[in-house]
C-alpha positions in Angstrom: 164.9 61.4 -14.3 167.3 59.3 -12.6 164.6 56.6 -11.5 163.6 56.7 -15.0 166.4 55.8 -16.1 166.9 52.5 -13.1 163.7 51.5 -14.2 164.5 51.7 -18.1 167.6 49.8 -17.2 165.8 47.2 -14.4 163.8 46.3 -17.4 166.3 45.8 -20.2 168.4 44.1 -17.7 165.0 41.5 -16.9 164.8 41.3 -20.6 167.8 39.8 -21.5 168.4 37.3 -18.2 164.8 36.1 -19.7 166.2 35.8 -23.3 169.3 34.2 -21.9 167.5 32.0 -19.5 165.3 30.8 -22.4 168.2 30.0 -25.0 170.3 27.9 -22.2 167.2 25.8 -21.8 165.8 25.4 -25.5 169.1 23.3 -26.3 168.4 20.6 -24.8 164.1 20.6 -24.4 162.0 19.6 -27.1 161.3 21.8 -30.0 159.0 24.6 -30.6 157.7 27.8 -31.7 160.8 31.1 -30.5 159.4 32.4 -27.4 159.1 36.5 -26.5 161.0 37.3 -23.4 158.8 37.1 -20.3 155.8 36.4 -22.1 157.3 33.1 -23.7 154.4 32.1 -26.3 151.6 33.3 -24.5 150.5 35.4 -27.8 150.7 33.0 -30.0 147.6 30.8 -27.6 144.2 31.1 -28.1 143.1 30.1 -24.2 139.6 29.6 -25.9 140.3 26.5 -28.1 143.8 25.5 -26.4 143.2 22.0 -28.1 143.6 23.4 -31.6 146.9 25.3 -30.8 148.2 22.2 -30.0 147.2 20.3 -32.8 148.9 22.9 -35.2 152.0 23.2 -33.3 152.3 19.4 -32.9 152.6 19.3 -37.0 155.2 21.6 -37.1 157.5 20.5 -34.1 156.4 16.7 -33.6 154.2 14.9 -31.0 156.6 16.6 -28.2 157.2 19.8 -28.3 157.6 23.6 -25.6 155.7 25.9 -25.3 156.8 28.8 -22.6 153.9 29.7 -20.9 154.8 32.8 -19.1 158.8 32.5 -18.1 158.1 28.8 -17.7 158.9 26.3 -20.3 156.1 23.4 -20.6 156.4 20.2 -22.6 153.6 19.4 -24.5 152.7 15.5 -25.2 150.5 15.1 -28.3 149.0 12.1 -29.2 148.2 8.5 -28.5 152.5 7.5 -28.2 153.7 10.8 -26.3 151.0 10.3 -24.0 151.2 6.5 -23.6 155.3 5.9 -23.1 154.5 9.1 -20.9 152.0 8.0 -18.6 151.9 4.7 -18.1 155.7 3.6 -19.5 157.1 6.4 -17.5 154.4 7.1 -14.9 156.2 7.4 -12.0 158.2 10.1 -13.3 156.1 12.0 -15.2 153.3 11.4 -11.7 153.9 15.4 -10.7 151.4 17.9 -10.3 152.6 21.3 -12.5 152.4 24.6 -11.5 148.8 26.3 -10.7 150.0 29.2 -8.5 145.8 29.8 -7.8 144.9 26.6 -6.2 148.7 26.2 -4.5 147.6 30.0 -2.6 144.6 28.8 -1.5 145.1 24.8 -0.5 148.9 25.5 0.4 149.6 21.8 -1.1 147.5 20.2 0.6 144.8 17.0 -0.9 145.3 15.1 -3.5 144.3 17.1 -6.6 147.2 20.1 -6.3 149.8 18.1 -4.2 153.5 16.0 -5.1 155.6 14.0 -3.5 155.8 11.8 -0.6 152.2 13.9 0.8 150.0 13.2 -2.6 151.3 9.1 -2.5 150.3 8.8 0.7 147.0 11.0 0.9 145.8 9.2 -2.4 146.5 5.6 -1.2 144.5 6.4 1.9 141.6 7.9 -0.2 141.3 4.9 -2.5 141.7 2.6 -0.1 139.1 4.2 2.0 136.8 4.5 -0.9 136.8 0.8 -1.5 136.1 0.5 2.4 133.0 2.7 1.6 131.8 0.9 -1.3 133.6 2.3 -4.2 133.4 -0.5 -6.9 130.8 -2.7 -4.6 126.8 -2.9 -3.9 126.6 -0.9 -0.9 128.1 2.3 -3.0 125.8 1.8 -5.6 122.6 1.1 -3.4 123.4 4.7 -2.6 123.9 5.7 -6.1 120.6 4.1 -7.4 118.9 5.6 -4.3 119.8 8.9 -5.9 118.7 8.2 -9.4 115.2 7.5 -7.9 115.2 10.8 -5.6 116.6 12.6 -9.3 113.6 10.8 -11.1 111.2 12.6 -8.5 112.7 15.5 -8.8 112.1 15.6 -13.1 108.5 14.6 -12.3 108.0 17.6 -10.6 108.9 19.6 -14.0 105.2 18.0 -14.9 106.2 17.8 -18.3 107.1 21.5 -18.7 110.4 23.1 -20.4 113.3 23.4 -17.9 116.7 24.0 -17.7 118.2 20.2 -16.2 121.6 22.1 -14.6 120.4 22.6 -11.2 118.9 19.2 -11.1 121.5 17.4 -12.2 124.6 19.2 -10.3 122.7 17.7 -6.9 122.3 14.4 -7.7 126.0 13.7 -7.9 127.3 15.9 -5.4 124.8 14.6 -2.9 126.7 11.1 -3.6 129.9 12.7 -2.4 127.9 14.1 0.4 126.5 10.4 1.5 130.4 9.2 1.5 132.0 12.0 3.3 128.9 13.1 5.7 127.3 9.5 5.6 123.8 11.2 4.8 122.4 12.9 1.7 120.4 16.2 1.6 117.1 17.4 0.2 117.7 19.6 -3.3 115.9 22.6 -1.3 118.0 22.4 2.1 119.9 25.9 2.0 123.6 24.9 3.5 123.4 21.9 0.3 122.9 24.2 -2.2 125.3 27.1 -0.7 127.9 24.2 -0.7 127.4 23.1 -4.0 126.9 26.9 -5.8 130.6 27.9 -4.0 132.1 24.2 -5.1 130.5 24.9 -8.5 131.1 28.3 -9.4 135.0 27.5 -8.3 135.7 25.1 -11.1 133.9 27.0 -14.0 136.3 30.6 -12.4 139.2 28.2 -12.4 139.1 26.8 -16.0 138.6 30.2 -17.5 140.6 32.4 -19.3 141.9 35.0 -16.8 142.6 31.9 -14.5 145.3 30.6 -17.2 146.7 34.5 -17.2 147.5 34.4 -13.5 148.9 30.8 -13.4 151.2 32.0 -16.3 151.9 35.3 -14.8 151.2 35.2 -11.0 152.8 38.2 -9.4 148.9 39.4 -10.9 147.3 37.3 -8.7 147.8 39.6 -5.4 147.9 42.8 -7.3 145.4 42.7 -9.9 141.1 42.9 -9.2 139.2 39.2 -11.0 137.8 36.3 -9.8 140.6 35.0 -8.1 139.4 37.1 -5.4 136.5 34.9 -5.8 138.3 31.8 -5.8 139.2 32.5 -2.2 136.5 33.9 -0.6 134.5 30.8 -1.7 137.4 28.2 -0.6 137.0 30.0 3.0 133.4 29.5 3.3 134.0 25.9 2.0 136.8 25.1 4.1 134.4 26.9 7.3 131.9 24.7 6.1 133.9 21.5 5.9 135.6 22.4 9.6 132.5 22.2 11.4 131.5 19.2 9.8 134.8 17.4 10.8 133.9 18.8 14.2 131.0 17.2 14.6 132.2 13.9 13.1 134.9 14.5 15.8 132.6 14.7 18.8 130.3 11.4 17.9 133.4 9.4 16.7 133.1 5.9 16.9 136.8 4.0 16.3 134.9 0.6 15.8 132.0 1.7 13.4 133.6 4.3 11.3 130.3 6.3 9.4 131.7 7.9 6.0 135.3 9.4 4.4 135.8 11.9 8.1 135.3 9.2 10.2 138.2 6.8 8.4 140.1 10.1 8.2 139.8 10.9 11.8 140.8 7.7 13.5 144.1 7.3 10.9 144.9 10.5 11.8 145.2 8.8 15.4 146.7 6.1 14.7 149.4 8.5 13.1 149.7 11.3 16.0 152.5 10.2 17.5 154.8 10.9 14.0 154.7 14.2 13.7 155.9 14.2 10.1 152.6 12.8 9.3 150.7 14.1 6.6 147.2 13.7 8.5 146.2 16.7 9.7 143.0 18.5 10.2 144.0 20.5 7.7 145.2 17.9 5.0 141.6 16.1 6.1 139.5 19.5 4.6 141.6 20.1 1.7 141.3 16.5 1.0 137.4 16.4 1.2 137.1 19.8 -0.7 139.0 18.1 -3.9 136.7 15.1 -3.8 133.7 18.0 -4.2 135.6 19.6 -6.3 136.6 17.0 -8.4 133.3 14.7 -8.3 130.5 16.9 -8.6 131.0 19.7 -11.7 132.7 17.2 -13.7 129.8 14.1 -13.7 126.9 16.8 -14.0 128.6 18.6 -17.1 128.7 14.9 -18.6 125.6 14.0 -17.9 124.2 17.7 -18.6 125.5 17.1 -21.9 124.5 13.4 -23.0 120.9 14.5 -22.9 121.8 17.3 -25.4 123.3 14.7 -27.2 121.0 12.5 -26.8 117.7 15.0 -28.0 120.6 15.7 -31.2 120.3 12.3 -32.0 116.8 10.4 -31.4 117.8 7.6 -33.3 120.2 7.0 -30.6 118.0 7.2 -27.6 115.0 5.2 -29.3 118.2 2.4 -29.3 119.1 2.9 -25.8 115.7 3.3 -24.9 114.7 -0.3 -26.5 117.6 -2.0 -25.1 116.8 -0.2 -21.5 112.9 -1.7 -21.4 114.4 -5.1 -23.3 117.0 -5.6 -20.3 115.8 -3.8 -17.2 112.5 -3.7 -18.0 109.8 -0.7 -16.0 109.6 -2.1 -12.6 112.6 -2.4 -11.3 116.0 -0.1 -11.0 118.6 -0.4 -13.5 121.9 -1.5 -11.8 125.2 -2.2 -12.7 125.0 -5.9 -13.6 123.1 -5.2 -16.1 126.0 -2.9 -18.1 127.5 -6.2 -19.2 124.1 -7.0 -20.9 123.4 -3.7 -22.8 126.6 -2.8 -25.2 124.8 0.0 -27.0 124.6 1.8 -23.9 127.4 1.1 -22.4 128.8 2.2 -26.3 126.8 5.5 -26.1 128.0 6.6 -22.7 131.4 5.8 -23.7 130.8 8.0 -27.2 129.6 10.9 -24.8 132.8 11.2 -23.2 134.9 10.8 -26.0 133.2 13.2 -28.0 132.5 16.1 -25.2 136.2 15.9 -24.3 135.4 17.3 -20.9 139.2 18.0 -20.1 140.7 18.6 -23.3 144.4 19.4 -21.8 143.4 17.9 -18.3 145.1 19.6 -15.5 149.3 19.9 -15.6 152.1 17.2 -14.6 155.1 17.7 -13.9 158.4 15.3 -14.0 159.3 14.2 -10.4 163.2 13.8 -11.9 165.5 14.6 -14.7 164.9 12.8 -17.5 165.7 12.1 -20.7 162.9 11.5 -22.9 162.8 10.8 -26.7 166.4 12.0 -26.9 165.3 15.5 -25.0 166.6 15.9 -21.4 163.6 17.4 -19.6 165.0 18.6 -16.6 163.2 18.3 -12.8 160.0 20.0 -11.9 159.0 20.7 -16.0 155.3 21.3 -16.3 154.0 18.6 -18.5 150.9 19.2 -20.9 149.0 16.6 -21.6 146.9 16.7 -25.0 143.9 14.5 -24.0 142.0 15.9 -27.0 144.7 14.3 -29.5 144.0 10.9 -27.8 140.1 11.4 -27.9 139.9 12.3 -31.3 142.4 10.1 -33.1 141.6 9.2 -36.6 143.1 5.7 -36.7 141.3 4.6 -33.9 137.4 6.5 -34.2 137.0 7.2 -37.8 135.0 10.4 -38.0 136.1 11.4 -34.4 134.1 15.2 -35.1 130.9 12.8 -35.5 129.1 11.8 -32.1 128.6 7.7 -33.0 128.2 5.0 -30.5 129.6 2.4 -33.4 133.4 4.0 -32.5 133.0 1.5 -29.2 131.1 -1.4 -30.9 132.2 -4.1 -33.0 131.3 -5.5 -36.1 128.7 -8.2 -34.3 127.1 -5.0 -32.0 129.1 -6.0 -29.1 130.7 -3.2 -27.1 134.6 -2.8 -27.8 136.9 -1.5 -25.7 140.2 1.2 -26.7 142.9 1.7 -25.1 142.5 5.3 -26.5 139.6 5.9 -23.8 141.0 8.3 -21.5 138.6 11.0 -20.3 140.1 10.1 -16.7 143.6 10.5 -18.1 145.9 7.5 -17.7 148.6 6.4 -15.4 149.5 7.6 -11.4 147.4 11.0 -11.8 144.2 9.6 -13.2 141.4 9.8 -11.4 140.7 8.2 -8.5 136.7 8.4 -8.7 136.7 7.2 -12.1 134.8 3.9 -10.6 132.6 6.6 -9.2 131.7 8.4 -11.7 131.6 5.4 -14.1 129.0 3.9 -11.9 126.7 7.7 -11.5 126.6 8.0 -15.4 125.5 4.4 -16.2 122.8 4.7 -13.2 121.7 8.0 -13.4 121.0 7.9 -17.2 119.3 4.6 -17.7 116.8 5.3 -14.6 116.0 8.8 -16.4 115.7 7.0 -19.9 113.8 4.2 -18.2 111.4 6.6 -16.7 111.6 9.6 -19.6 111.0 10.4 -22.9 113.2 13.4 -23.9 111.2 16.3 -26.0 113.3 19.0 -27.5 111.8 22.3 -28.1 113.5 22.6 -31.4 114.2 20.2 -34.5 116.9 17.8 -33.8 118.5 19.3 -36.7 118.5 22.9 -34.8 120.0 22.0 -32.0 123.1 23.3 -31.0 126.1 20.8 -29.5 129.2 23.1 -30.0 130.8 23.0 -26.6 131.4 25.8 -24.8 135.3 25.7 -24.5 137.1 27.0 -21.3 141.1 26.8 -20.7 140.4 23.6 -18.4 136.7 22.0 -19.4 134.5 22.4 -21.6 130.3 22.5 -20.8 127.4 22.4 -23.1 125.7 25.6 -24.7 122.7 26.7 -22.3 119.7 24.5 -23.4 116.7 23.1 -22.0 114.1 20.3 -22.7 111.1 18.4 -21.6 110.6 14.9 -19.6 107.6 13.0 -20.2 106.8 10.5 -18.5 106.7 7.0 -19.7 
């Protein structure tokens, strides 16, 4: 009876410190909706359209508003302004990664993606600087690139026409371009350590943007107690981290100072160069977790795009025969589209632009946090407050893309048919956290789809009309519904 009673009383006591915790810091954050103790707002989220919870709370409390997810307060930033004067006006400040208590057990802040401070400035200006070194933004990057277009196009012949699912295909193409610039060589789609790599790397982002993932970020005392895929998280994460070890070895063993090969190699001889400072952030360690978040972050996320611009693209025919025309008027059918000729085909460039803005691959991209206190549209937002960025509100801005529910190229074309650009483009989010493979990935969609619509004609097997574009909405990404199609050759 007694140790009913301590745990009757441990609990009202944890229920008013949270109530009391919450009030002292509502005064003086940004509005929102009353919070419950210890479970903050959580109830009143749907984690399966996060987007349009923040659209209806941002009319009630304003463009910058909290939410407490959990015990935690988060300020949200809806719209063009918030996110803008956020960003870019503030970026330094607001250049923090937020709490995501998953990834932070398994990479122990290490790489770019889930790391702050003094390590993430110095680890990201090595890996862009490194990546230009490689090619990033040059020919010899997109040789590679257009090398595997053509192995991609080979790979669709072999369909022979026939219905198929394009997933599988299209996950390797880009994630063997990550493999040429971290391992210097590519693989074959049916080599077994390739694929193992890319299933783990793969089925880690889809566990991480769902639903239960956003329960133990909120709540993470569940993440050592309770049974789910977190479990899987790490287990994966181990055998890519294994995986990603021996390679370094290797690289390690045939390392040439004066020719460095690919990403390890550059790695490996600053690390060097640094070994006699041993606050230095290059480690062996920071070199894997580093190399998994460029995996992680440039594989799922260009083959979900380009996964769902053909669905898009057998939606609306009128739009590929257009592409299509200007592909064959420009590049012609005997040689390989490259990236001089993006300047010379708007309506292309227009539709690829449309597919991102329209799929809204990272509706609420992943959290900031404020590296300092500061006081922000008359709110004092104090050190180390998550930040929520609404890229969705950005994306589908009325003002600036009329009919923003409506997939049309025109929203990046002007009046004359030449392309136009917006400042309100941000699938790579904006300021010191955007990404850093945007170049990258700019390059793989413009490449990889004209080769396939140079080479393809896109069948559906149902009626335009029929077919089904409603993304599939996770707390992180979004993906297309399941679908598949047939490439004919041309």
């Amino acid at each position: 009876m007694d140790a009913v009673v301590v745990l009757v009383f441990s609990l009202c006591c944890l229920l008013l410190f949270s109530f009391w915790r919450q009030s002292s810091e509502r005064a003086k954050l940004p509005p929102g909706p009353t919070p419950l103790p210890v479970f903050g707002n959580f109830f009143q989220i749907d984690v399966k359209d996060i987007s349009q919870c923040l659209t209806n709370f941002s009319k009630s409390y304003g463009p910058v508003f909290t939410l407490y997810l959990g015990m935690q307060p988060t300020v949200v930033l809806h719209g063009y302004e918030a996110v803008k004067e956020a960003l870019i006006d503030h970026g330094e400040e607001f250049a923090g990664r937020g709490s995501f208590p998953v990834a932070e057990r398994i990479n122990k802040g290490l790489g770019i993606i889930f790391s702050s401070g003094n390590r993430w400035k110095e680890i990201r200006r090595f890996t862009l600087t490194t990546l230009r070194n490689l090619g990033m933004g040059k020919r010899s990057l997109e040789d590679r690139v257009q090398e595997e277009a053509q192995c991609l196009v080979e790979e669709l012949r072999k369909t022979n026409g026939s219905p198929c699912d394009p997933t599988f295909i299209l996950s390797c193409a880009p994630c063997n371009v990550i493999c040429s610039t971290v391992f210097q060589n590519r693989f074959d789609y049916k080599d077994q350590n390739f694929l193992n790599l890319m299933e783990k790397v793969n089925e880690n982002v889809k566990i991480m943007s769902s639903p239960w993932m956003q329960v133990c970020n909120n709540f993470p005392s569940l993440i050592d107690y309770c049974p789910g895929n977190h479990h899987k998280v790490v287990k994966n994460s181990e055998y890519i981290r294994s995986y990603l070890l021996e390679k370094i070895k290797e690289h390690q063993e045939s390392l040439n100072a004066a020719n460095p090969r690919d990403f390890i190699d550059y790695y490996l001889i600053k690390l060097k160069q640094a070994s006699h400072n041993q606050q230095s952030e290059f480690t062996l360690e920071n070199l894997a977790a580093t190399v998994f978040d460029l995996f992680g972050a440039g594989t799922e996320t260009t083959s979900t795009t380009l996964r769902y611009a053909l669905l898009l693209l057998l939606k609306h025919p009128d739009v590929t025969a257009k592409v299509q025309e200007e592909i064959h008027r420009v590049v012609g059918k005997h040689r390989s589209p490259c990236m001089q000729d993006r300047s010379h085909m708007p309506y292309t460039d227009a539709m690829i632009h449309e597919v991102q803005r329209f799929i809204n691959l990272l509706p609420t991209n992943l959290p900031h946090a404020v590296t300092c206190d500061i006081k922000f549209r008359n709110y004092l937002i104090p050190k180390g407050t998550s930040i929520l960025i609404s890229l969705s509100s950005v994306l589908y801005d009325s003002n600036e893309f009329p009919n923003p529910e409506t997939f049309d190229p025109g929203h990046f074309l002007d009046a004359k048919g030449n392309f136009k650009k917006s400042d309100y483009f941000m699938p790579f989010s904006a300021g010191k956290r955007m990404c850093l493979g945007e170049g990258l990935a700019r390059m793989e969609l413009f490449l990889f789809l004209t080769t396939i619509l140079q080479n393809f004609k896109l069948k559906s097997l149902v009626p335009p009309k029929d077919i089904n574009d409603t993304p599939q909405v996770n707390v992180i990404s979004v993906s297309p519904p399941p679908f598949q199609l047939c490439f004919i050759p041309v």
